[in-house]
N, C-alpha and C positions, 0 to 999 in steps of 0.2 A: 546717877551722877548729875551734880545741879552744872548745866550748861553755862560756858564761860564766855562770852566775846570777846573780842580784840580790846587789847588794853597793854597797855606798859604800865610799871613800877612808878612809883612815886618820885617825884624828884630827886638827888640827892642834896641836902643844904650844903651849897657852899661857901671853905672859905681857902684862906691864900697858906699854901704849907710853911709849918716852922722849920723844916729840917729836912734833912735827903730823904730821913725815914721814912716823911708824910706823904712824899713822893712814890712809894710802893703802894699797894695794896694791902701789905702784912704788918707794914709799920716796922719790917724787922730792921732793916737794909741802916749801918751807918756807913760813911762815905769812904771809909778802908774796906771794910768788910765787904763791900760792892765793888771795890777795885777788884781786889785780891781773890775774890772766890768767882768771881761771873767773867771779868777783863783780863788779869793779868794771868790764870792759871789756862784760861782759854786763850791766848796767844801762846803760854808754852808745849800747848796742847796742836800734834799735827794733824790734820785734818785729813779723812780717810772718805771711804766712800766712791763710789767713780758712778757718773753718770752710764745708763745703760740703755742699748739702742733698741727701743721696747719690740715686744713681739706682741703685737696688739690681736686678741683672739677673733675668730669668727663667732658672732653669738645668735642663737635662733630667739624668737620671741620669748620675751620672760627671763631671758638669763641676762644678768648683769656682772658685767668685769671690773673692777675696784684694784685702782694702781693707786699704792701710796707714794708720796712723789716725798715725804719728811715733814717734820716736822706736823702740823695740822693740818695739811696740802692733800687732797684727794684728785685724783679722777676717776669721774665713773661714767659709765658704758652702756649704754643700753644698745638696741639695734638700728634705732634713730635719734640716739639725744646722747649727746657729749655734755657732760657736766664737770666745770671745776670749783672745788671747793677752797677757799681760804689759799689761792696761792700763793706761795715764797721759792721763790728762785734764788734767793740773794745770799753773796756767800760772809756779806758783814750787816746789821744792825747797828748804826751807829759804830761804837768802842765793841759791839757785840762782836765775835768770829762764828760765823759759821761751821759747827765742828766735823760734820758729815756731811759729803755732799750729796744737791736733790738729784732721787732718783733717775732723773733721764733731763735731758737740755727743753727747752720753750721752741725749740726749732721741731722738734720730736712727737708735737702735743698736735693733736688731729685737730679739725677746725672745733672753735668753742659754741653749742649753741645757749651755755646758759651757766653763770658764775654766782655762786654765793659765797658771800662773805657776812662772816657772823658777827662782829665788830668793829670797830675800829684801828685795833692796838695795831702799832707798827709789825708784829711779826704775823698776822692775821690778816690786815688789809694793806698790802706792801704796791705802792704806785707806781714803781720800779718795775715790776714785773708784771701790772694788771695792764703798763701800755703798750705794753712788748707782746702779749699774747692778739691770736691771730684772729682779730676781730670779731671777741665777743657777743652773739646779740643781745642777748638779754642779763641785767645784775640785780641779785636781789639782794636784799641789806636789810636792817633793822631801820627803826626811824630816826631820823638824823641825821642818818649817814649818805645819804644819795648826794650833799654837795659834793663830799670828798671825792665823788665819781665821775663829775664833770669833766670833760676832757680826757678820758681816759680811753676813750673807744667803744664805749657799750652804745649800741641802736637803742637802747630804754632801761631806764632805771626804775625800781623799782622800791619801794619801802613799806615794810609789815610792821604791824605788833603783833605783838603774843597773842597766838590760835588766830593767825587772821594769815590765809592763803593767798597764793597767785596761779593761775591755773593757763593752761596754753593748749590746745588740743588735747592731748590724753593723757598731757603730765598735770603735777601736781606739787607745789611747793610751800611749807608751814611751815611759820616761824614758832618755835618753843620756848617757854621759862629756859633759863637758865640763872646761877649762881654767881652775877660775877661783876664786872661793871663795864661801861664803854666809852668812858674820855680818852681823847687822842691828845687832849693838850689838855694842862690846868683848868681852863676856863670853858670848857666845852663838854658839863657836865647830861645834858639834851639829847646826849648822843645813846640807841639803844644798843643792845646784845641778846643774844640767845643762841638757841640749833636749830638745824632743819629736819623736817620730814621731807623727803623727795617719795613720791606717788607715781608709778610710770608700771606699766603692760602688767598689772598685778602685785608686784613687789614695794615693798617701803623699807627705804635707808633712813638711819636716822645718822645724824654728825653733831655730836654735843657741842660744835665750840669750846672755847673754855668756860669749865664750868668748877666749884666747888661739888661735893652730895650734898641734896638736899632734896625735901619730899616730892619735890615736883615733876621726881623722874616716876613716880607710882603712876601721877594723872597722864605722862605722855604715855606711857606704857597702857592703861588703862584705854587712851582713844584712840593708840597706832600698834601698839603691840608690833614695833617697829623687828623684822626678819634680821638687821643687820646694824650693829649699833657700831659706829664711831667714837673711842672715847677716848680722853687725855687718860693719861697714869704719871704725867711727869710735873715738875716742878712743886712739889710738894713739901719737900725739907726747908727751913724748920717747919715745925707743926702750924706754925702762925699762918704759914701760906695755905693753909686748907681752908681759910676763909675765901680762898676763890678757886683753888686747884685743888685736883683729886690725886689721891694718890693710885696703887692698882688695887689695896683694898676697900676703897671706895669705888674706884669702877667696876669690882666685880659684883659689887652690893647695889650700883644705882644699872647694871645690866640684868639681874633678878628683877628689881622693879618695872624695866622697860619692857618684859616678858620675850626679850627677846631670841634668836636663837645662836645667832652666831656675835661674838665679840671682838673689834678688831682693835688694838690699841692703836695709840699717836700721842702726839706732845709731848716726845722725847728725844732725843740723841740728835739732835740737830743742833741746837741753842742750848749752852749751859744759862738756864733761868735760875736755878737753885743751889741748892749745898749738897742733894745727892749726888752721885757719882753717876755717869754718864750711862751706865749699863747697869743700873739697879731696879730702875721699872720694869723692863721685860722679865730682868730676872725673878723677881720678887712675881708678878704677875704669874711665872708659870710653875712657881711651887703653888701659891696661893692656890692653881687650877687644878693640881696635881691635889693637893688635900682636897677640894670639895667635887673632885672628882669631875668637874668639868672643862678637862683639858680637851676632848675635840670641840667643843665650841667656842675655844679661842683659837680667833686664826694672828699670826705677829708674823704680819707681813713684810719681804723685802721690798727696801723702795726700789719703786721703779722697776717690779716684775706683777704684772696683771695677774689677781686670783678669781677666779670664777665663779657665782654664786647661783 
């Protein structure tokens, strides 16, 4: 395999949008159709879910506990390192609702020693909830993004490109390809994206961020052959949107690539982002597992209940 260094994607050319459409990524969205399927069917929709008062495990060397907290929001666990990933506590987005609430409250969350955030996009890098959690030391981001994290509370910021690590005593953290893009505003197209490898007491997680499928999950799998893979399965209807999102039969095809062993989904049931139905990822994912016959290696976790690995 011909070695790669650190590097980010090409610029993207910019220019000013003509229409609500150009403002998505799929180009699908007109400005009814965005009302009515993401705003107004999500306000008539009651919100379920209840924060839950964790029961945080004891772990020996090498085991790590992974609480999904909703949406793309992880914590994980090791025996000395607290990691959160992509927090969202928030129970609105803008016009967005919130449709399930996060697994356990930010009062609940053990102290943080180390946050990544894979993006920009408001439901992934939320400032709401990165200043309210109980003083982070370290954030690690793609490039570009360490302004947005001024003043937020992190002791140091940090920022990768693709294959380029930060490492800390005997952990280890790598930014990856990913499929997808990372402006927070119009004009802020500079901004990077990817997943992480986390590296800690022998084990490796991987957390796609948002990602579409694309080959790039063969070469992460290829250099990390990551144990436990994080992957979206949601917002993928209409088809358009799989120019950045996966559905669960793309995650179960870009989790074969990443050779990994256990598969846990996310980016679903929190935010209606798309036109599927709220409960169709999970579902669809565990027939899908059910024919290829690899249903103990998907774990579809409750948020806000620690699964042990």
């Amino acid at each position: 395999m011909t070695k790669i260094g650190p590097h980010r994607p090409p610029a993207a050319r910019r220019r000013l949008p003509r229409s609500l459409k150009e403002l998505t990524p799929s180009r699908h969205f007109n400005a009814r159709s965005f009302f009515r399927e993401l705003v107004w069917k999500a306000l008539l929709t009651r919100r379920t879910g209840e924060h839950k008062r964790p029961a945080f495990p004891k772990l020996t060397r090498g085991q790590v506990a992974i609480t999904w907290i909703g949406h793309a929001s992880f914590l994980i666990q090791f025996t000395d390192l607290n990691v959160l990933v992509d927090p969202n506590f928030a129970n609105w987005l803008f016009l967005l609702k919130r449709i399930k609430r996060s697994g356990l409250k930010i009062a609940d969350l053990p102290p943080v020693d180390l946050v990544l955030l894979t993006h920009a996009h408001f439901d992934h890098f939320h400032k709401p909830t990165l200043r309210r959690l109980p003083h982070p030391k370290i954030g690690v981001m793609p490039w570009g993004v360490g302004d947005l994290a001024l003043n937020l509370g992190f002791a140091r910021v940090i920022e990768l490109e693709w294959w380029e690590s930060f490492s800390q005593r005997d952990w280890k953290v790598t930014l990856t390809p990913g499929k997808h893009w990372g402006a927070r505003t119009l004009h802020d197209q500079h901004r990077g994206y990817g997943g992480f490898v986390l590296e800690h007491q022998g084990r490796r997680i991987y957390h796609a961020g948002d990602s579409a499928y694309f080959e790039g999950f063969r070469e992460i799998g290829q250099r990390f052959a990551p144990e436990v893979a994080l992957l979206p399965i949601g917002a993928y209807h209409p088809d358009s949107f799989r120019c950045v999102h996966m559905g669960p039969d793309e995650a179960v095809r870009a989790f074969k690539d990443l050779r990994a062993q256990k598969l846990v989904p996310m980016h679903y049931g929190s935010f209606k982002l798309s036109f599927e139905e709220m409960d169709e990822p999970p579902r669809w994912l565990r027939e899908i597992a059910r024919e290829q016959k690899i249903s103990d290696r998907v774990c579809i976790l409750d948020e806000g209940s620690p699964r042990v690995f």
